[in-house]
matplotlib code that plots the C-alpha trace (Angstrom):
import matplotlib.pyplot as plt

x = [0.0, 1.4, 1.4, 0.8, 3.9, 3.2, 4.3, 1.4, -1.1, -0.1, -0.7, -3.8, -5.4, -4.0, -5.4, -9.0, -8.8, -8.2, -11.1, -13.4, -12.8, -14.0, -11.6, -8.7, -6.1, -8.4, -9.4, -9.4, -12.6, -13.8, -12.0, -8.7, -7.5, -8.3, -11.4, -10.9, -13.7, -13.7, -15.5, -15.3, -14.8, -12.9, -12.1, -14.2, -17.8, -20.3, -19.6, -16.2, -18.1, -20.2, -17.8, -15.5, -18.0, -19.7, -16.0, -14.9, -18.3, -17.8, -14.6, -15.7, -17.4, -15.5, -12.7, -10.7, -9.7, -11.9, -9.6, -11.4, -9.6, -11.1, -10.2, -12.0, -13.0, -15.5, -19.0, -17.3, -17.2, -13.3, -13.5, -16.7, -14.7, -12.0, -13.8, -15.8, -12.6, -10.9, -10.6, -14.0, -13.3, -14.6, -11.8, -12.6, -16.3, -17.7, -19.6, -21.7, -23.7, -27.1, -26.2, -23.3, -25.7, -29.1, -27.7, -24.6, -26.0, -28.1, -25.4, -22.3, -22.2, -19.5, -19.5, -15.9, -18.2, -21.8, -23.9, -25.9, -23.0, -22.4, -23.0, -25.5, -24.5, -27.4, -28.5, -26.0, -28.3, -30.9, -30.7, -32.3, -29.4, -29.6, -29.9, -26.4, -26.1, -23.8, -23.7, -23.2, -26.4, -29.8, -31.8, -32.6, -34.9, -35.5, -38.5, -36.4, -33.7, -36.2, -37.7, -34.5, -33.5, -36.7, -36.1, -32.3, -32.1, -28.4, -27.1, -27.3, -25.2, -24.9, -22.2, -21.9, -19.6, -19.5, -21.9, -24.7, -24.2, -27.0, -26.6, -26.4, -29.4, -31.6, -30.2, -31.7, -35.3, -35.6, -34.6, -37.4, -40.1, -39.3, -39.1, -35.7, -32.5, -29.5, -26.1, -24.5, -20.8, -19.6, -16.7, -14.2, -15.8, -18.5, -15.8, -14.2, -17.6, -18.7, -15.6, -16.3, -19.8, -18.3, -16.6, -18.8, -17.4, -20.7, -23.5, -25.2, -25.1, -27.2, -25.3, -25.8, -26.4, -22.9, -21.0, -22.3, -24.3, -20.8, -20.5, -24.0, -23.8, -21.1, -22.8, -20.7, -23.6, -27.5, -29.2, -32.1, -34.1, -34.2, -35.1, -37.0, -40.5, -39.4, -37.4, -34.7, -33.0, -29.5, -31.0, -35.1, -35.5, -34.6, -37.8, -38.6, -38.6, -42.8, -43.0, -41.2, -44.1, -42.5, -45.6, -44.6, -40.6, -39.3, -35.9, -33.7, -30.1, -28.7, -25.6, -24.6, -22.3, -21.4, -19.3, -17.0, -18.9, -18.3, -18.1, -19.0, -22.8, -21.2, -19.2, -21.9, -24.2, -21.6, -21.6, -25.2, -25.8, -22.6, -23.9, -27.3, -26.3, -24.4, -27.0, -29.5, -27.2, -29.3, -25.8, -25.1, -28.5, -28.2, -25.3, -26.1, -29.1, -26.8, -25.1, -28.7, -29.0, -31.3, -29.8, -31.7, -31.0, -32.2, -31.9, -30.2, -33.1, -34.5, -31.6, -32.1, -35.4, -34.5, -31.7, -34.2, -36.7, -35.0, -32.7, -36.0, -36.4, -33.3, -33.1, -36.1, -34.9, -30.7, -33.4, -35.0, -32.4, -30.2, -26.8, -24.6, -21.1, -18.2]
y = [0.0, 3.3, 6.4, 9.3, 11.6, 15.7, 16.9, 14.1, 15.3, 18.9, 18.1, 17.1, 19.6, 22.0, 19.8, 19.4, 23.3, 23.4, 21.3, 22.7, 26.1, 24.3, 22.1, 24.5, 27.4, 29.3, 33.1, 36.7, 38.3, 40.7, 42.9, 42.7, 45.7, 49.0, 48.9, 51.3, 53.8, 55.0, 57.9, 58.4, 61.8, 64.8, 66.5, 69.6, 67.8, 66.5, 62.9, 63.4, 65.5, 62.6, 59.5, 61.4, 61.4, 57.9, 56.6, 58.4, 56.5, 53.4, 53.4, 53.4, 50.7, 48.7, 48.5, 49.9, 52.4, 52.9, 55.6, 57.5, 57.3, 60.0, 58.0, 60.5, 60.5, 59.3, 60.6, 57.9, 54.8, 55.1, 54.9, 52.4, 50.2, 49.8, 48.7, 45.8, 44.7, 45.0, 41.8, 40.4, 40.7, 43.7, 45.8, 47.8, 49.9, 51.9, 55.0, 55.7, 58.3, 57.4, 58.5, 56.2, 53.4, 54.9, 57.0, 56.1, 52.9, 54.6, 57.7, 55.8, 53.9, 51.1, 50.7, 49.7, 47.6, 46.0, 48.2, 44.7, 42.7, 44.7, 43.5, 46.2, 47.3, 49.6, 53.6, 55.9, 59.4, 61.3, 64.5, 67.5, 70.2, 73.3, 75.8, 78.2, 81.2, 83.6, 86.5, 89.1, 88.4, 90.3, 87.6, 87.5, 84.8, 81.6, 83.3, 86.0, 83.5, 81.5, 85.0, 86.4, 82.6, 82.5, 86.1, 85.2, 82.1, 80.5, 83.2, 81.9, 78.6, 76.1, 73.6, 70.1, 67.6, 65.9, 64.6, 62.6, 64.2, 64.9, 68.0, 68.0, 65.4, 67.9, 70.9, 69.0, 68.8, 71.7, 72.9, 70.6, 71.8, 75.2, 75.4, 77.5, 77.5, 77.4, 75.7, 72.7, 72.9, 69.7, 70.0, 66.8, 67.1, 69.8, 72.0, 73.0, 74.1, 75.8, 78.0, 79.1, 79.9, 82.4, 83.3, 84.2, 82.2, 80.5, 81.5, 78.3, 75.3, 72.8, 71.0, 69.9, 72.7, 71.8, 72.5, 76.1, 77.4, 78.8, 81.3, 83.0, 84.9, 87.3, 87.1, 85.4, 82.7, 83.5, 80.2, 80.7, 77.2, 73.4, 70.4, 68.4, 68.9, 70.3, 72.5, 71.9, 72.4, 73.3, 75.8, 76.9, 80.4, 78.9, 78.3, 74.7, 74.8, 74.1, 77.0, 79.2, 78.4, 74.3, 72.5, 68.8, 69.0, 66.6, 65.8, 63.8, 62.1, 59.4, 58.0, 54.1, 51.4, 48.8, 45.8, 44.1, 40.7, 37.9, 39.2, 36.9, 37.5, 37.7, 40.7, 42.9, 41.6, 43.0, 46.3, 47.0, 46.5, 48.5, 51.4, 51.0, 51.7, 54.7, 55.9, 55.5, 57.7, 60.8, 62.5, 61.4, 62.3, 65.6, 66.0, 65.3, 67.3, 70.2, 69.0, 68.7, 65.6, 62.6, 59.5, 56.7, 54.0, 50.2, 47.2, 45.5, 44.8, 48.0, 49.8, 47.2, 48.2, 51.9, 51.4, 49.8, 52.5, 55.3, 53.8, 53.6, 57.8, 58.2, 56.8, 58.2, 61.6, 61.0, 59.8, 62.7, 64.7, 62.6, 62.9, 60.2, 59.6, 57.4]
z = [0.0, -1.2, 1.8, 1.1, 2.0, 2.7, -0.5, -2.4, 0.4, -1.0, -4.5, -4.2, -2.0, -5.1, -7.8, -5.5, -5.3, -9.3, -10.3, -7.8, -9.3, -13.1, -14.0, -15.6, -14.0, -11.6, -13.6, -11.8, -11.5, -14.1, -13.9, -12.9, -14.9, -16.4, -18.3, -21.8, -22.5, -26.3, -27.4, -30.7, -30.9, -30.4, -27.4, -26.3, -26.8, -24.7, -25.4, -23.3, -20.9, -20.0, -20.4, -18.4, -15.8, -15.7, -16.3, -12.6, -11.2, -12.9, -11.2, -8.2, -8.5, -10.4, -8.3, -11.6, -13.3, -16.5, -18.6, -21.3, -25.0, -27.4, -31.1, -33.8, -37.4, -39.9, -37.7, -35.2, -37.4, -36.8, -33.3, -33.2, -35.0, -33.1, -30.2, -32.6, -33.3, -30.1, -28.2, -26.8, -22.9, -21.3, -21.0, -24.0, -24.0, -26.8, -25.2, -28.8, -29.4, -30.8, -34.5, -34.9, -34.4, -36.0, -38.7, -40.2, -41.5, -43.4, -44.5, -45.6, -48.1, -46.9, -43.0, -41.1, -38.8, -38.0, -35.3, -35.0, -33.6, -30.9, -27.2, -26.1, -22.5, -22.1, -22.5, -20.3, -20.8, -22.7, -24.5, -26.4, -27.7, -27.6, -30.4, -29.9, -32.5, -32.6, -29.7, -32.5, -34.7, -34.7, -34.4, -30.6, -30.5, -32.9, -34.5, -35.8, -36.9, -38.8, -40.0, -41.9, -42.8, -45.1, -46.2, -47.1, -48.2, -48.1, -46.0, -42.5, -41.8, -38.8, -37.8, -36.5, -34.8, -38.2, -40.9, -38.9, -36.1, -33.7, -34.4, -38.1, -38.7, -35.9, -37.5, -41.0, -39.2, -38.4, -42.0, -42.9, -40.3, -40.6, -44.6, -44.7, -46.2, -44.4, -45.1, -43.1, -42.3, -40.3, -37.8, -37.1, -33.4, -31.2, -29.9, -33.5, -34.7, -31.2, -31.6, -35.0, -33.8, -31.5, -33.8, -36.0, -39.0, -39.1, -37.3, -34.9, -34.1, -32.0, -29.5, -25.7, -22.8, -21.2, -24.3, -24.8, -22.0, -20.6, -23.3, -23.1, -20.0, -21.9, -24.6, -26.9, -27.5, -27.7, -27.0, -28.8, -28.3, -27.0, -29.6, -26.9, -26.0, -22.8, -21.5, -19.1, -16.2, -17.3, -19.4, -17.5, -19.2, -22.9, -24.8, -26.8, -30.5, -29.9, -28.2, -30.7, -33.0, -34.9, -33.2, -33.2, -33.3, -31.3, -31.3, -28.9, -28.8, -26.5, -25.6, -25.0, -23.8, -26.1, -26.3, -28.8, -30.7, -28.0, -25.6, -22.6, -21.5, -17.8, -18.3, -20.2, -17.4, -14.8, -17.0, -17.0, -13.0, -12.7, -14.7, -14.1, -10.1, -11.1, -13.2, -10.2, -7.6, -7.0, -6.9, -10.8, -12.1, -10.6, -12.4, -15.5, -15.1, -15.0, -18.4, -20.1, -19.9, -18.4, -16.7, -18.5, -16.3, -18.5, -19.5, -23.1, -24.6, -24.1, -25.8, -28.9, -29.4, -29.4, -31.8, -34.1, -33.5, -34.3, -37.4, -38.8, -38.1, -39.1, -42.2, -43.2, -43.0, -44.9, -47.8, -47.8, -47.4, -50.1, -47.9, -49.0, -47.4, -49.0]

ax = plt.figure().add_subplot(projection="3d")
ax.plot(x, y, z, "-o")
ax.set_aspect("equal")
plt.show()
């Protein structure tokens, strides 16, 4: 009969401890390392604003450090698509905004990656913009603007983070709803095209309370409307576009967390409690009221079904509009 000696007692109590833990080398929690937040944008917009923020929370939470990485081009196809081809285990989140997943489809011609494929996490925050024109124009109010738009066609212009932008496909709405002329100039990114506003180079924009709000009390900026149907709290005394005579406009962005294909349903899971409890902390929700936006705490399959909805807006309106991007 073979006795066991300390060093065989030893092995075994390792190899019990191995197959108890599923049969293979035991794995670190998720996560075990910084997590990677693209946005896939330039700096200076509200999309860095906000990851910024939920990243510092996250954090928290995570018992990590989730660093923001601003990777910019293309109406943030570049940047999408290198998180759906980044490796498939959490440590790399796309926070999109809701054009790069509802519009682009339908604007470029050749996408660098499938929207469908990736892993949704869930719906960060809610958002109307805000209609920003220059300090130095006549116009004080939206009415006026809309006034000497249809009296001058082609005169008055209006910039965007890039082409399918919220604030280009909103400022294209509004074109629609308010039968007037004016000329789209897109911006690599919010904060080249705010500066020109102030400058004067071209004369407003629509883009999130937090990006321009700072620049209206010397009057720089006039903000002259919101695009939801309410107004809000960032920005009480500035009228809706209903109430400066559009009945019916209506128009709100989002932003998301998403996933690379593959990734393991564990990990998103871990992801959406994690940001759904952040997103649920009076503290955050007060401040992104302050930004203009709305915490929209949910679930996946909630944020599916809203990507599906509003591609089916969206893409209503590049047709109409015949924008086509290579």
């Amino acid at each position: 009969m073979r006795i066991a000696t300390p060093t065989s007692r030893i092995a075994t109590a390792l190899l019990c401890s191995t197959l108890l833990l599923g049969g293979g080398p035991a794995r670190a929690a998720y996560p075990d390392k910084p997590v990677r937040m693209v946005v896939p944008f330039a700096t200076g917009g509200s999309a860095g604003t906000l990851a910024r923020e939920v990243a510092l929370r996250m954090s928290a939470r995570l018992g990590q450090n989730v660093f923001v990485d601003h990777v910019s081009g293309a109406g943030g196809n570049i940047g999408a698509a290198a998180v759906a081809n980044a490796a498939p285990d959490g440590y790399t989140v796309l926070i999109a905004a809701s054009g790069i997943l509802t519009v682009n489809p339908s604007l470029y011609r050749k996408m660098p990656f499938d929207p469908g494929r990736l892993v949704p996490v869930g719906v960060v925050a809610s958002y109307p913009l805000v209609i920003f024109a220059n300090g130095q124009l006549p116009m004080k109010d939206l009415p006026s603007f809309i006034n000497y738009a249809r009296q001058n066609p082609g005169k008055l212009s209006f910039g965007s983070a890039g082409y399918g932008s919220s604030g280009h496909l909103f400022g294209e709405l509004l074109k629609q709803a308010a039968k007037i002329d004016i000329v789209h100039v897109a911006y690599k990114g919010a904060g080249p095209a705010m500066m020109d506003v102030i400058g004067g180079q071209i004369s407003m924009m629509m883009e999130a309370s937090v990006v321009g709000m700072g620049y209206t009390g010397d009057g720089r900026l006039r903000a002259l409307a919101v695009t939801g149907r309410n107004r809000i709290p960032s920005a009480p005394d500035v009228p809706t576009i209903q109430e400066s005579g559009i009945p019916g406009f209506d128009a709100v962005g989002w932003y998301a967390l998403l996933l690379p294909p593959g990734t393991p349903p564990a990990v998103a899971a871990k992801l959406t409690d994690t940001l759904n409890t952040v997103l649920n902390e009076p503290d955050t929700r007060a401040k992104l009221a302050k930004m203009g936006m709305e915490a929209a705490p949910g679930t996946p399959d909630a944020l599916t079904t809203l990507i599906r909805s509003d591609s089916a807006k969206w893409s209503r309106v590049v047709q109409q509009t015949g924008i086509k991007l290579d």
